[in-house]
N, C-alpha and C positions, 0 to 999 in steps of 0.2 A: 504493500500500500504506500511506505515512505515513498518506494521510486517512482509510482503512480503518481503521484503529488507534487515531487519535483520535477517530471516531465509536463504537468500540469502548467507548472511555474513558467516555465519556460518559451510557451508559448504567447504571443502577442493578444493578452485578452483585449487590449484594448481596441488592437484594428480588429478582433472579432466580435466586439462587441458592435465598433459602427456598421462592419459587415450586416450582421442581424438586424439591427434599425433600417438599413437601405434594404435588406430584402423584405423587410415588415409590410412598409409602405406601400408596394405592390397588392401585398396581400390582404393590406385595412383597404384599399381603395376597387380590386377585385370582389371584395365580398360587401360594397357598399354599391359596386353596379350589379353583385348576383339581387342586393335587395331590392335595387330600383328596378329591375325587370322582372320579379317578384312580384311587383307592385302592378303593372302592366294589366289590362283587362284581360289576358290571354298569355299560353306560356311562348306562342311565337317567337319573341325576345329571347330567351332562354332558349331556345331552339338554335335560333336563328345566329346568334353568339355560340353556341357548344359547336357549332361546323369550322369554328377558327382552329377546332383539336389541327386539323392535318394541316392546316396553313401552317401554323406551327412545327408540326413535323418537316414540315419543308424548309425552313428555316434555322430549326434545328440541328438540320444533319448538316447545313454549312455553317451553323453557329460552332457547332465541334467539330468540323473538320478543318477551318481557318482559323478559330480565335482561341480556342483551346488549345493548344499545340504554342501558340505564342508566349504563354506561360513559361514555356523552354526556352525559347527564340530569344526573349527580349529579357527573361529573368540572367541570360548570361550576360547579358549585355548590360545589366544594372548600373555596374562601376565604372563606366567606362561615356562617357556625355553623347561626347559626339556622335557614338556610335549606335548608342542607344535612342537618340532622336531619329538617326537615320533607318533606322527599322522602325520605330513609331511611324514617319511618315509615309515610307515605301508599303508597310503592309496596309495602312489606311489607305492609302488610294489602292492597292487591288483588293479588299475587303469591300470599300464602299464599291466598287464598280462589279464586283460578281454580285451585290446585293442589290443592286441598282438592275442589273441585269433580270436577276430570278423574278423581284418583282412585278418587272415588264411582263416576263412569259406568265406569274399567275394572274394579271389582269386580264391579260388576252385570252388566257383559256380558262378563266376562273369559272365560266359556264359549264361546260363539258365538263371540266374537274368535280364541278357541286352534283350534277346528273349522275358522275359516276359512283360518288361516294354518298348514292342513296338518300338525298334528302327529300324530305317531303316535295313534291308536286309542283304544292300549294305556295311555297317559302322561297322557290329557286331564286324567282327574282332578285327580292330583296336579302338573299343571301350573298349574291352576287355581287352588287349595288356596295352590302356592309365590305365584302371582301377587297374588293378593289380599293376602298378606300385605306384599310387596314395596310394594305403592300403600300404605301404611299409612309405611313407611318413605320412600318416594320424597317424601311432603310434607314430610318435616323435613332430608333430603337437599337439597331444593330449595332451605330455607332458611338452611342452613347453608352453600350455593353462594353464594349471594345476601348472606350475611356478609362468607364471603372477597372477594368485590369490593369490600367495604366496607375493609376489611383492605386492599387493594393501594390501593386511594384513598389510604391514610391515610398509607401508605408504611410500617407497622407491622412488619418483621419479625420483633421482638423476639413479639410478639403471634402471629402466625405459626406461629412455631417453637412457644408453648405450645401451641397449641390440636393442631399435629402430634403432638407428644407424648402428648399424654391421649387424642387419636385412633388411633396406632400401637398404646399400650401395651394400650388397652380391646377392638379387636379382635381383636390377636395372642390376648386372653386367651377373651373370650368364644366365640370360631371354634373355638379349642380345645377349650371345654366342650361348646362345640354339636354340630359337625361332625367334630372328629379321630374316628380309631380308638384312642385312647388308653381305655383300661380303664374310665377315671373320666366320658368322655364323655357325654354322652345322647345322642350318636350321631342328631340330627334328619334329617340329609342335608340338604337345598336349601334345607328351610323354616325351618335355622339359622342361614344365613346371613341371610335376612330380619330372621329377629328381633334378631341380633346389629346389624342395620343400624337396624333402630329403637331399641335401647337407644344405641347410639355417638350417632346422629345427635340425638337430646334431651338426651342429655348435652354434647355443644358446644354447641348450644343456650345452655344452661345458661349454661355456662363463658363462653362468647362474650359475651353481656349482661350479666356482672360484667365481666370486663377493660373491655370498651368506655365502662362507667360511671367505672371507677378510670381510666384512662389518656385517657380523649377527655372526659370529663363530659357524653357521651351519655347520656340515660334515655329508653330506648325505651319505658317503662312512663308516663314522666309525661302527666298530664291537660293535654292544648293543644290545640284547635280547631287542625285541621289545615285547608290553604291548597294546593289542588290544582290551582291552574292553570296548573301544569307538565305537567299529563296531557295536553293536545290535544299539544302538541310530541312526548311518549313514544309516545304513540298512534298518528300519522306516522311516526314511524321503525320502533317497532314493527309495524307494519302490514306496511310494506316487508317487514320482517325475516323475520316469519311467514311470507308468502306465500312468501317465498323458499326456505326449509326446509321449508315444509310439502311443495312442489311437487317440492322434494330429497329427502324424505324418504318421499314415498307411495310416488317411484319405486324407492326401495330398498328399502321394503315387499315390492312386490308384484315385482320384477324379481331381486331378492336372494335374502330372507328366506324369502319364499314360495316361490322356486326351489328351497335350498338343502333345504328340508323335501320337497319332493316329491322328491328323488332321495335322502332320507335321510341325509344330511350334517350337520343343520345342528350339532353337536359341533365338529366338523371345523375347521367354516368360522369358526365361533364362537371355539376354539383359536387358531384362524391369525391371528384378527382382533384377538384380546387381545393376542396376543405384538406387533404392527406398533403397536397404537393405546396399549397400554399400555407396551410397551416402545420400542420405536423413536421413535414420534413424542411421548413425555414432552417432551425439551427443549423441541421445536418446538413443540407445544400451550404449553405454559407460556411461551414465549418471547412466544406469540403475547397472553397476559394482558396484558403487560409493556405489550406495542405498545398494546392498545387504552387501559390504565391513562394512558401517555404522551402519545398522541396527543389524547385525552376533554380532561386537564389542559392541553395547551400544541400548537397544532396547529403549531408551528416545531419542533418534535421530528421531524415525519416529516424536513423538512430536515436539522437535524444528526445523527437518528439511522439514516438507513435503509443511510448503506453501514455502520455498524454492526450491525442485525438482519440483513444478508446475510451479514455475515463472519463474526457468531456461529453463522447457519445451514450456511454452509458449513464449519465446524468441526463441527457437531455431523455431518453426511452423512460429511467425514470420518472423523470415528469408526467411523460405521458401516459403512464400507467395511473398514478397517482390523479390526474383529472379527468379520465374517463366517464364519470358521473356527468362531467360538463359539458362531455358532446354534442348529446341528442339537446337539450335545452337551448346550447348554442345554436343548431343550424335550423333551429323550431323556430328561434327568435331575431336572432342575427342576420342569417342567411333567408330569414322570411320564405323558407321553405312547409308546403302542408305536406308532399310525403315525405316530413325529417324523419321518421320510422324506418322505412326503407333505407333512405342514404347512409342513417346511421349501424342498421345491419349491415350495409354494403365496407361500410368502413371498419367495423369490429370485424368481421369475417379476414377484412385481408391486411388485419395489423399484426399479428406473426411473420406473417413475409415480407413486412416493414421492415420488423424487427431485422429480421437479415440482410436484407438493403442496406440499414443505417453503419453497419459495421463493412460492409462491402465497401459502402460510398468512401470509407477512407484509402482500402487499394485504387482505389480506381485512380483518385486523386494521385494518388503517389506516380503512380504510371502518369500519367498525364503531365506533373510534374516533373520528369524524370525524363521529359519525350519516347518515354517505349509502351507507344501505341498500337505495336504488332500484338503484343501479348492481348489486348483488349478485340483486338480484330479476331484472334484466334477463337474468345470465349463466345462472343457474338454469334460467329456464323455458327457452332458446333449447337450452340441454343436453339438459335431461333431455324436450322434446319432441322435439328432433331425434333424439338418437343412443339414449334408451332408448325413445323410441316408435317408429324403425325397428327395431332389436331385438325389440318386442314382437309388428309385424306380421308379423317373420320367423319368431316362436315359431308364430304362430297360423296360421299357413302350413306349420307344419312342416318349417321350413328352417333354423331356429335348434335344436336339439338340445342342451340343459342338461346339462354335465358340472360336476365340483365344480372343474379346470380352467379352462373357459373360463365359467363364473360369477364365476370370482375375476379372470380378466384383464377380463371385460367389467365388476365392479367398476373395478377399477385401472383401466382406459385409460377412464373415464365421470369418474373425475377428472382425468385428465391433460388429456383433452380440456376441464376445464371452465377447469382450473389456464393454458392457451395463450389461450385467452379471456379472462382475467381480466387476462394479460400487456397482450394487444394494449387491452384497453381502459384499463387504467390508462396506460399509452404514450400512449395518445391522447387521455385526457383531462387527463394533466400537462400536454399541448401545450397544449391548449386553455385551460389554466386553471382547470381547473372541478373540481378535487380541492383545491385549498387557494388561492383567489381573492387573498391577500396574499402569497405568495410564487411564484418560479417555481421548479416541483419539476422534476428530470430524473432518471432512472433511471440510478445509477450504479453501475460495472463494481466487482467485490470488492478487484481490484489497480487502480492507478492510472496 
């Protein structure tokens, strides 16, 4: 337990604590537009927002195949000014210009995309309508993700905390204008929240490239013949990273997303999913930044820090066990949910495979940090062709029978199973040596 404690120490609670506040605020201002649509004479709203799942996957699989990988890229480049700007800048211009790209192609085929992935009929339109606008937002979203790494590089809290502020205060106001039932609203529905996400997202923007200038004497604007021959290394890792998500992500495409639409759920599934991903798993995502920030910088971190991310994780599961009384109440009242019944069975059923996520999510991180994102590509595909392409031959057979039930447990146990895999091989490659070649790592217990 002492050495539990002092690996504890030793990690930056403080940048993880601003971590946690900047990922909060997504998640207070998400669940205060599940209430406004809640609110809505019809769940259309709620429908018609839960079809952003696969926009999101699409964005996704280049968010972790370019921006996550940089964690490597730019964390070697920490000490070093000049050089580190010069990759800030090169990978921002081809970030924003593949982001800038995808967008194009899902506005232009955002119709045919929505027919294919089963939504209602009735809804295509203004499914359409919400989505296009959303790609419009998603590219300054992107870049404003791609900031914040910038930000945990720098170890900036102070920096942080502003940029949360002007983010909290800008959409609490505008969601309000847009989307509430308040008198004074204009009452948009779904396509308020869009627009609300493109004025917030160019306004940090903004804000982000003066701090960065006053406090780092970065100038992301100035004239310098940029030096790119750190791309073929991004490019290898990234490569790995893609395929591994992409290959993660089709299958939750079409085995999820697409299920959850043909039995007329996807509200539902989409509720359940915000409360686990936006509620539950906040520290743990945010925790997981920390890792790869740590790891990218100084790879004897995973050494003295990993019985510390275990013991911080199992604090946070902790908690969560400890407020489970407060769920169903929460999403009864909060989330202005009437079947909170349901979503709250949905969410007990697949918090054991949580559980095994949470401790997962700190290999993954390390890999990630470490740029050995072949090992991640290996666990992926071996997953998702074994256990959801038996699943899929069992649909096609008619022996697999799609409930919004076992669509959620066959989510959940498709990561538990990937999260046991991910165990046995980081186990096995600490043995070997071949996770961090200078030291010898060993997986250690949370008590001592």
């Amino acid at each position: 337990m002492h050495k539990t404690i002092e690996s504890i120490r030793r990690i930056d609670l403080r940048l993880f604590l601003a971590l946690l506040l900047t990922g909060l605020l997504p998640t207070i201002y998400t669940t205060v537009r599940i209430f406004f649509l809640g609110n809505l004479p019809n769940d259309w709203g709620i429908n018609i927002a839960s079809q952003l799942m696969w926009v999101n996957l699409l964005y996704e699989i280049l968010q972790e195949s370019l921006i996550l990988p940089l964690y490597f890229i730019l964390g070697k480049a920490i000490s070093n000014t000049e050089e580190f700007t010069n990759r800030l800048k090169g990978s921002m211009v081809i970030v924003f210009s593949i982001y800038l790209t995808l967008s194009a192609l899902i506005s232009i085929f955002a119709e045919p995309m929505v027919v294919a992935m089963a939504q209602n009929s009735a809804l295509v339109d203004a499914t359409v309508s919400y989505i296009r606008l959303e790609t419009i937002a998603y590219i300054f979203l992107t870049m404003w993700k791609f900031l914040m790494l910038i930000l945990l590089l720098i170890g900036r809290d102070k920096l942080i905390y502003i940029m949360l502020t002007v983010q909290m205060i800008l959409t609490v106001l505008l969601d309000t204008l847009f989307i509430s039932e308040f008198s004074f609203s204009l009452q948009l529905g779904v396509n308020g929240i869009a627009i609300t996400n493109i004025i917030v997202n160019i306004v940090l923007l903004a804000v982000f490239f003066i701090l960065l200038k006053k406090e780092k004497n970065i100038n992301i604007f100035q004239r310098k013949k940029l030096n790119f021959a750190w791309v073929k290394q991004w490019t290898t890792i990234a490569g790995y990273s893609g395929l591994e998500t992409l290959v993660r992500n089709l299958a939750f495409m079409y085995m999820v997303v697409r299920m959850v639409n043909i039995i007329n759920e996807p509200g539902t599934f989409w509720v359940t999913n915000s409360f686990i991903w936006g509620w539950l798993l906040l520290p743990v995502l945010q925790l997981s930044e920390l890792i790869k920030s740590d790891c990218s910088k100084d790879e004897e971190n995973i050494k003295l820090n990993f019985r510390g991310y275990v013991g911080v994780t199992t604090i946070i599961i902790a908690i969560w066990l400890v407020t489970i009384p407060l769920w169903e109440p929460f999403i009864k009242n909060v989330l202005n949910m009437s079947n909170y019944e349901v979503i709250s069975h949905l969410v007990m059923i697949s918090l054991p495979f949580y559980i095994l996520f949470a401790y997962n999510n700190i290999i993954d991180s390390i890999f990630y940090g470490i740029g050995k994102t072949e090992y991640m590509l290996f666990q992926s595909v071996f997953v998702n062709v074994t256990f959801y392409g038996t699943l899929f031959i069992l649909f096609q057979k008619g022996i697999y029978v799609p409930t919004l039930e076992l669509i959620t447990l066959m989510f959940a146990a498709g990561i538990a199973v990937d999260s046991l895999l991910t165990f046995v091989m980081y186990w096995y490659l600490s043995k070997k040596g071949k996770i961090v070649h200078k030291y010898e790592l060993t997986v250690p217990l949370v008590t001592d």
